[in-house]
Structure formats: structure tokens, C-alpha cells
C-alpha positions as a printed Julia matrix, in Angstrom:
255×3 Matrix{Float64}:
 163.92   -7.28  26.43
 164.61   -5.91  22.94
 162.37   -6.01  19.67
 162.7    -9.26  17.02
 160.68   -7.01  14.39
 162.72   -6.89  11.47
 161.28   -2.97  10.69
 162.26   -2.31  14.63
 160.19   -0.67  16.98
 159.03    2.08  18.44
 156.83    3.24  21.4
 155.74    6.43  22.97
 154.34    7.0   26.6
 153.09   10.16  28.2
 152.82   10.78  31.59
 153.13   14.09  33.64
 153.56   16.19  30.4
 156.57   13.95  29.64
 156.76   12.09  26.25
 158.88    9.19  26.12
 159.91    8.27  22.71
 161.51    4.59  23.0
 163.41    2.5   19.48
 164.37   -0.73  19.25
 166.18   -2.9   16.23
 167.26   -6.52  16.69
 170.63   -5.41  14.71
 171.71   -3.02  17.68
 168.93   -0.34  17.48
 169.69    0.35  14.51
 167.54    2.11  11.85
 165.58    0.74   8.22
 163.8     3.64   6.48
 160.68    2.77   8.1
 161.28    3.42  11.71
 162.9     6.41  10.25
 160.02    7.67   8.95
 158.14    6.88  12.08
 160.05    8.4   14.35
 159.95   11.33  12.23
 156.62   11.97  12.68
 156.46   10.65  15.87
 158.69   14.2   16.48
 156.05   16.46  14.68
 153.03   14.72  16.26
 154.14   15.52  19.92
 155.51   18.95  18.85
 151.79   19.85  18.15
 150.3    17.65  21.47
 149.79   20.41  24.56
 149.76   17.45  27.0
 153.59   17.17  26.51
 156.0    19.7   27.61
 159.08   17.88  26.76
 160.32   14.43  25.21
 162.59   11.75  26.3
 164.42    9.75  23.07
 165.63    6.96  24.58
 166.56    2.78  23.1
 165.92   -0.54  23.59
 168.6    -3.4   25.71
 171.34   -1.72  27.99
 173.87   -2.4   24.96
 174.46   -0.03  21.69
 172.11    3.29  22.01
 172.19    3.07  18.01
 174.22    1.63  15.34
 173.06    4.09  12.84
 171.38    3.31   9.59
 170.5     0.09   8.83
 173.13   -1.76   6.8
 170.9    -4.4    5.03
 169.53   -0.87   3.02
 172.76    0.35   2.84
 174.12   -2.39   0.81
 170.53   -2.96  -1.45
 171.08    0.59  -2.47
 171.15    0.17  -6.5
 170.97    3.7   -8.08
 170.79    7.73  -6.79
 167.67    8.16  -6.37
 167.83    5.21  -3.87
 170.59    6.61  -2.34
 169.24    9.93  -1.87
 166.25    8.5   -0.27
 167.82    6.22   1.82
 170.27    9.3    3.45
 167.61   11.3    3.55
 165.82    9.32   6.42
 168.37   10.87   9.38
 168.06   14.18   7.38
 164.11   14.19   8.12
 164.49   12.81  11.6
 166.92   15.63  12.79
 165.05   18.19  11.27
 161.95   16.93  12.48
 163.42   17.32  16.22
 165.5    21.04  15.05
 161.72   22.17  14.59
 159.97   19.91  17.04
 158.32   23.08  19.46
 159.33   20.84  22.84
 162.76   20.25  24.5
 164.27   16.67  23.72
 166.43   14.89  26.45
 168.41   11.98  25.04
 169.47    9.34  27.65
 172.03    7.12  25.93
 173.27    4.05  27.2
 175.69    2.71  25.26
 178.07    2.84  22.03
 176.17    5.18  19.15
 177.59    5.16  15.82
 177.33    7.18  12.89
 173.36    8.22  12.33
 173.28    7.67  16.21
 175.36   10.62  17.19
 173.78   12.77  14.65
 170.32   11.75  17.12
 172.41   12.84  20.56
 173.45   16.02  18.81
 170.12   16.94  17.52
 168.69   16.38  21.4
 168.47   19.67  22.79
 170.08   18.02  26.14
 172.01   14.43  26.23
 173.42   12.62  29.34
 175.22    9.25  28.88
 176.61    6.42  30.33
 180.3     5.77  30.9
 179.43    2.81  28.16
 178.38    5.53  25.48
 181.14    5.95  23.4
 180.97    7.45  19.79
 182.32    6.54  16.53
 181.92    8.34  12.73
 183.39    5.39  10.81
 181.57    6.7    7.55
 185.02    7.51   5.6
 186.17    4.02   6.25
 183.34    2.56   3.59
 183.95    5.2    1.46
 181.28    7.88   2.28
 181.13   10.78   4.78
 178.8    11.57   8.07
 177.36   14.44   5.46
 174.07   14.74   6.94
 174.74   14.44  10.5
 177.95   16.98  10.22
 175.64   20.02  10.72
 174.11   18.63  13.69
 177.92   17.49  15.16
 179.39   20.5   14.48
 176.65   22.98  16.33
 177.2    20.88  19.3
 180.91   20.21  19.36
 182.21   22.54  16.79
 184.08   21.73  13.8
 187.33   20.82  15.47
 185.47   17.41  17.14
 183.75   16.81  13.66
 186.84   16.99  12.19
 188.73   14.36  14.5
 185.93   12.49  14.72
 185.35   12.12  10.64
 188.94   11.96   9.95
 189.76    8.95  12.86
 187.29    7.4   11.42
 188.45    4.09  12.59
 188.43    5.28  16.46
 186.08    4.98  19.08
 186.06    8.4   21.37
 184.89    7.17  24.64
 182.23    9.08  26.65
 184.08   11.59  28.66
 185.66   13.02  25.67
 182.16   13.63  24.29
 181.09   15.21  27.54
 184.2    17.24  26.81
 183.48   18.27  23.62
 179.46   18.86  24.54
 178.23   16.0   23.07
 176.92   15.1   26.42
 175.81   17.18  29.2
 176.46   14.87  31.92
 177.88   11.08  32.23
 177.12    8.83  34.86
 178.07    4.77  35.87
 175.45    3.35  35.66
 172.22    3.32  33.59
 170.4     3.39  36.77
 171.84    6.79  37.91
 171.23    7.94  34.33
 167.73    7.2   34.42
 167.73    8.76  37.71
 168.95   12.02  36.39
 166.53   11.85  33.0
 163.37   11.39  35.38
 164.89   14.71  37.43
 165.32   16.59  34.48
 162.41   15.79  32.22
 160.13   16.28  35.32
 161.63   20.07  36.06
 161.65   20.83  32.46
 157.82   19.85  32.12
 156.64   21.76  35.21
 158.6    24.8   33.83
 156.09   27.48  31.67
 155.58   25.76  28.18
 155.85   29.32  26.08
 159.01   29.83  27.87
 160.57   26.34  26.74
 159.56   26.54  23.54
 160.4    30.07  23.22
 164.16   28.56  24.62
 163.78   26.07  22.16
 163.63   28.47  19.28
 166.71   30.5   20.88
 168.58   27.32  20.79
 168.56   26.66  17.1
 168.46   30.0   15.62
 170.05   30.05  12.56
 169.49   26.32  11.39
 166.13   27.0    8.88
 168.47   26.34   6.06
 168.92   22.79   7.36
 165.71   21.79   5.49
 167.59   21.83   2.38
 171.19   21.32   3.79
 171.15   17.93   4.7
 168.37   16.56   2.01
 171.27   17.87  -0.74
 173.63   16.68   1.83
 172.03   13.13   1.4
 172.02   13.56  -2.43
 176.04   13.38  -2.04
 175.73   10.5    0.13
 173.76    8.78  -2.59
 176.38    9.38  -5.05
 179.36    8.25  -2.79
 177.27    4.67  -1.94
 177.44    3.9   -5.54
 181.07    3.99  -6.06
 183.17    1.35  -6.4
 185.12    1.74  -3.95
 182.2     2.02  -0.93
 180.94   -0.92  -3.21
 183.6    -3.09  -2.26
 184.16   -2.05   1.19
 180.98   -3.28   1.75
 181.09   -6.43   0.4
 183.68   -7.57   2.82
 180.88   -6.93   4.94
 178.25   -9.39   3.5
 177.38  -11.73   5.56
């Protein structure tokens, strides 16, 4: 069952020191500003919560993990500072979970595109069905997976971002992005996956929290200057959505 809320949805559980964060959207999970915003400080809430040890980010249906931003938004956007704001809802998300003091395990069923693979890459451990394949079609409307690059390339390294940016008109299928790190493991089925989430998440939370988050902190060394990267990163975004070229690309869009 999957949300009909046109802002989306979002719910978190916690049981056995394990957060799960869930996200819905009727327009395949993807993401308005709002839930944006919520999930962002969903992130900082449970960072500061001692009866968590680590989260699960997972989404709503067994179809699309996340289409990425939402493209209602997208198209309403009418000047920079707009713009800015509207690319600057991944940018707060991802640094929200870059600083988030727990480990994040993102279990992701299905195709992810765009702002959706910027959320895998930010996870600080991602497993995957055999459905989950990825796609950075942002060149094709005219703009550029600028705020979620950072996040692509620490995981896969620039090589990946590159080919995935570039073909922006391809879909990369799972194995590739197990290949390339995206994903830590990929399974058949969703039901083995959520076998294999519920394995992890409960070793991880049984594991000394200081340690973890001490692991945590050794796992993104070097990424501070991300709290200004990607915001200015969203600023060029916000510039790029205006022109008239992304202008008409996404008019052939309209429904």
C-alpha cells in the first residue's frame, strides 16, 4: 500500500535500537520540498535519540525506491532564488545523514533516479534488489546531478559519476552499481533483502554505540566542507532550471 498524500509521507519506527525511516510519494516516491525538509530533520532528530543505534531509510510499494525530486516543483520554479531553494532540499537531506552520529542502511528496492542515488550514496551501507537500477538523466533537461555528485563520487569515484552524468540517457542496472560500490550487496528478491537489512541493522545496533559513531566519523572524514559545497552547488542548479533550454525540455514534459 503506498501514500495518496500529495506532500508524501513519511514514518519512523523504533524497535531494538533500530530506527526505521520509511517515504512514500504517489508520483514514484518521489520528493516535494516538504518531505524534504522532513526527512531532514527526521536525520538530526534520531542522530541525537540514545534509544537508536542505527537507522534503516527505506520506501514505500515494491516499485521505484525514488524518482528524485519532485517534478511538479521543478517545473513551477520561476526565478533563482526559487531555484536555489528548491536544489537545496537533497543538499540538506545528505548532509543531514553525512553528520547524522548513527550508521544508515539503505534497502532499495527498485529503480532510483537522480536525487535517489544521491540518498543510496549518502547511506553509510546500501543493499539492493536485482530491480534497483540507477539513472542520472539530469543533463538530458538541461541541468547537472550538481548536488548529489559529491555524494556519487565518494562512493563510486569519479570515473562512475562521470559515465553515469555523461549517459545520461542510460539506465545502469544493479550489478554494475554493486560493482562500482554503490551497493554493498544485491539480492532477488525484496524478501531476501529485507532478510539481510533485519541481519545487519540488528548486529550493527547490538555493536558498542561510541564505537559506531566513532566509525561513522572515520567514514566521512574530510566532507565538513559539504555544508557549503552542495548549498552553492544548488545555487548553479537554480541558474541552469531557468534557462531556456531546460525550459523547454521540460515542457515536452507537461502533462
Amino acid at each position: 500500500m503506498t501514500t495518496t498524500r500529495e506532500n508524501g509521507s513519511l514514518y519512523t519506527s523504533i524497535q531494538n535500537k533500530i530506527a526505521t525511516i520509511e517515504f512514500g510519494h504517489p508520483a514514484s516516491n518521489s520528493f516535494p520540498s516538504e518531505l524534504l525538509e522532513r526527512l531532514q530533520k527526521e536525520f538530526h532528530k534520531l542522530s541525537e535519540n540514545d534509544d537508536v543505534n542505527v537507522i534503516v531509510l527505506k520506501s514505500e510499494g515494491e516499485k521505484a525506491f525514488c524518482a528524485g525530486a519532485s517534478f511538479d516543483e521543478l517545473v513551477a520554479i520561476e526565478n533563482l532564488d526559487q531555484g536555489k531553494q528548491f536544489f537545496s532540499g537533497f543538499a540538506n537531506v545528505i548532509n543531514a545523514m553525512r553528520k547524522c552520529k548513527k550508521l544508515i542502511i539503505g534497502r532499495v528496492q527498485g529503480k532510483t533516479v537522480g536525487g535517489g542515488v544521491g540518498l543510496a550514496a549518502a547511506c553509510d551501507y546500501t543493499m539492493a534488489t536485482e530491480a534497483a537500477s540507477i539513472k542520472l538523466s539530469e543533463l538530458t533537461i538541461g541541468i547537472g546531478p550538481f548536488v548529489i555528485a559529491p555524494a556519487v563520487e565518494r562512493k563510486m569515484g569519479l570515473s562512475a559519476l562521470s559515465e553515469l552524468s555523461l549517459a545520461a540517457h542510460e539506465w545502469k542496472n544493479a550489478y554494475w552499481a554493486q560493482e562500482k560500490g554503490l551497493y554493498a550487496k544485491v539480492f532477488d528478491s525484496i524478501s531476501d533483502l529485507d532478510k539481510e537489512v533485519e541481519v545487519l541493522s540488528e548486529k550493527l545496533a547490538s555493536y558498542n554505540s561510541q564505537a559506531t559513531q566513532e566509525m561513522k566519523r572515520v567514514l566521512w572524514e574530510n566532507t565538513a566542507h559539504w555544508d557549503k559545497l552542495l548549498i552553492d552547488r544548488a545555487a548553479v542548479s537554480g541558474e541552469l532550471v531557468l534557462s531556456e533550454f531546460t525550459k523547454n525540455a521540460l515542457s515536452k514534459f507537461k502533462k
